[in-house]
C-alpha positions in Angstrom: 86.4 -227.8 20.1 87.0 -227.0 24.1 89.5 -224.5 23.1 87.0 -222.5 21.1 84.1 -223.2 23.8 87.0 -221.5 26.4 87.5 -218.5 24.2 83.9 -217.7 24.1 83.2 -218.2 27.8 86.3 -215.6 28.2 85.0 -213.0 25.7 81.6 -213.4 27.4 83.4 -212.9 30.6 84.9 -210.0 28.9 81.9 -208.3 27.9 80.7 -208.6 31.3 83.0 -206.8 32.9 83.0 -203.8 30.7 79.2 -203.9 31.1 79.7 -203.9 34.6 81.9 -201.2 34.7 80.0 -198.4 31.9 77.1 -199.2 34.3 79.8 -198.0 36.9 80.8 -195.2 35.1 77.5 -193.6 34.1 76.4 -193.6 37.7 79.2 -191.4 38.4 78.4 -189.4 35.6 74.5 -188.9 36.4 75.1 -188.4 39.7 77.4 -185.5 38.9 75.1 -184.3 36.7 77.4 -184.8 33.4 75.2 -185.0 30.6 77.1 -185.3 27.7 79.5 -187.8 29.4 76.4 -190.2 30.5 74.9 -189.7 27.0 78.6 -191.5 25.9 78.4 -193.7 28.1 75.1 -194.6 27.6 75.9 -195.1 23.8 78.8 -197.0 24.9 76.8 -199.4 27.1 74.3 -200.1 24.3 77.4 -201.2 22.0 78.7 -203.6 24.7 75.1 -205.0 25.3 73.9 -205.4 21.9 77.9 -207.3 21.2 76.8 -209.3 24.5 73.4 -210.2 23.1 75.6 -211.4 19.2 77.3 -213.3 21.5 75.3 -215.4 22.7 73.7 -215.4 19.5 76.7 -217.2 17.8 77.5 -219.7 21.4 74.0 -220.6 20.9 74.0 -221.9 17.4 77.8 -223.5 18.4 75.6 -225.6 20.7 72.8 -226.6 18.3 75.5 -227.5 15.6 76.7 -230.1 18.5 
């Protein structure tokens, strides 16, 4: 039961710092004016976000099953 709580912390983890760094990326990208690329990313970042957001989704009803 730990074990499974551990993996979910790490892919959490995980999606954090992939969020952090597309954020990273399309700053570049807007600031140097690439359109296309920042549309991408911005795709990209939504993906990450909305897997973020299932998640939680899934650790939070692990919790309530408890």
């Amino acid at each position: 039961m730990i074990t499974e709580n551990d993996d979910s912390v790490d892919a959490v983890n995980e999606l954090v710092r992939k969020i952090s760094i597309k954020e990273t990326q399309l700053k570049i990208a807007q600031e140097s004016n690439l359109i296309h690329t920042a549309e991408a990313l911005e795709n990209q970042l939504s993906q990450l976000q909305q897997e973020l957001g299932d998640n939680s989704d899934t650790q939070l009803q692990s919790l309530m099953s408890l």
